[in-house]
C-alpha positions in Angstrom: 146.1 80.9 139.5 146.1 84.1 141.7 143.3 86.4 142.1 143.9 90.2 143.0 141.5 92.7 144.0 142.1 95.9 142.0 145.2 98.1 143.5 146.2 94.9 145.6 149.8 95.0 146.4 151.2 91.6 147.0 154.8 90.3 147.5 156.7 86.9 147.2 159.1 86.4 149.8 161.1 83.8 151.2 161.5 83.6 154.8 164.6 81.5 156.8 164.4 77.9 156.8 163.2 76.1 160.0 165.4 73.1 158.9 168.9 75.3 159.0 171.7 74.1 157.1 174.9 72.6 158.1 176.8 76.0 157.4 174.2 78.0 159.1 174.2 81.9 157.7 176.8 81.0 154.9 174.1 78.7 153.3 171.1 81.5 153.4 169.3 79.6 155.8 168.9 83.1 157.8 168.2 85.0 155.0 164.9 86.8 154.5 164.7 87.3 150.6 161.8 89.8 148.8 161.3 87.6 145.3 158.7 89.5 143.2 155.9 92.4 144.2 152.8 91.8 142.1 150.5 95.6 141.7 147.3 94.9 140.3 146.4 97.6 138.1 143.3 99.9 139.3 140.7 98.5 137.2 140.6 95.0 136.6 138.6 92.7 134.0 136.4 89.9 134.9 136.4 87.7 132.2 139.5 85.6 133.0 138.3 82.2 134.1 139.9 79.4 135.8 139.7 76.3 133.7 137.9 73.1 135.6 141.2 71.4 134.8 144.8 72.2 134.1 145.7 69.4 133.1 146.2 65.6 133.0 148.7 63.5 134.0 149.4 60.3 131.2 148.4 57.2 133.2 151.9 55.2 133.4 150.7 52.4 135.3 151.8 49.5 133.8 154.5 51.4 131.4 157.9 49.9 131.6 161.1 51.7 132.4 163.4 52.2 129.8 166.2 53.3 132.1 166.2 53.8 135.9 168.4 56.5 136.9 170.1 57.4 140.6 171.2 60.9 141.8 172.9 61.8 144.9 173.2 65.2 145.8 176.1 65.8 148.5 176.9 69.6 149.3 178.2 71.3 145.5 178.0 67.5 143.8 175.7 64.8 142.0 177.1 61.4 141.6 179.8 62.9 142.8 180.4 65.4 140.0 180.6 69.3 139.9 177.6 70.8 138.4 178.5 72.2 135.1 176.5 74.2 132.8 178.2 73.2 129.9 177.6 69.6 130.3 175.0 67.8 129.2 175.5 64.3 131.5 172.7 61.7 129.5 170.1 62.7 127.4 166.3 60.8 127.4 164.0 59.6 124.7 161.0 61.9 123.8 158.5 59.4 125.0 159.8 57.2 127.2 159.6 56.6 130.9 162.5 56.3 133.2 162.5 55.5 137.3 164.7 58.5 138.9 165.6 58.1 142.9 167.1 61.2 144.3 168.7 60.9 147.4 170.3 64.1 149.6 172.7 62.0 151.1 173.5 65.0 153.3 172.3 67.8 155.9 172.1 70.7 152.8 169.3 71.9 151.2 169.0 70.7 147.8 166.6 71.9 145.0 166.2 69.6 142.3 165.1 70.4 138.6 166.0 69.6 134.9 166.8 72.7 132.4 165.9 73.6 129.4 162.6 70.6 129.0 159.5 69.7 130.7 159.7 67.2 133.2 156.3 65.5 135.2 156.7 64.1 138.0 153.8 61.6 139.2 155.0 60.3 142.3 157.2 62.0 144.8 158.2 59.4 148.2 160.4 61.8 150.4 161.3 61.9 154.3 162.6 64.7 156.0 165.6 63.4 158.3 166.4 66.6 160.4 169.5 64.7 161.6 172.9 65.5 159.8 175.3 63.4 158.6 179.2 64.2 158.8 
């Protein structure tokens, strides 16, 4: 939730990475990048209100996996495989819980994210190894 003041200008923008990348420039890692300019309009309502909660996580504790699952993202590849939009690699039971470990078993900059579904994720264990392996 974002609140503007009426005729506030404000922009998105992505700055360069202080972690760098193993390709330097060729990976973006020096790029400055303008996302999205949000222009409130003059004259504003004030009847939007921010709920007390946005919502609530199912409690798993105690809910068996049905599958556990490992990626490994290394440079252009997961589980060694090219990404491919016309692939769908495994597909997961509406209602079931599955263990995922993802691992960046390099020094890129991965984002990770499922398409086309709605994933939660309750629990995120990550380290940031600022060292690069070859």
């Amino acid at each position: 939730m974002v609140a503007f003041e009426p005729g506030e200008q404000v922009e998105l923008r992505s700055y360069p990475s202080e972690y760098g990348g193993t390709l330097g420039r060729l990976d973006g890692f020096d790029d400055r990048l303008d996302i999205c300019r949000f222009r409130a309009a003059d004259t504003l309502s004030d009847d939007a209100g921010i709920p007390a909660t946005l919502g609530v996580a199912p409690d798993l504790a105690g809910e068996k996996a049905a599958q556990e699952r490992s990626f490994v993202l290394s440079s252009d590849r997961i589980n060694s495989r090219s990404m491919a939009m016309d692939r769908i690699d495994f597909g997961v039971r509406e209602g079931t819980v599955e263990v995922w470990d993802v691992v960046n078993d390099n020094g890129f900059l991965h984002n990770f994210h499922v398409r086309q579904t709605s994933t939660p994720t309750f629990r995120v264990t990550a380290t940031c190894d600022r060292t690069h392996r070859t």
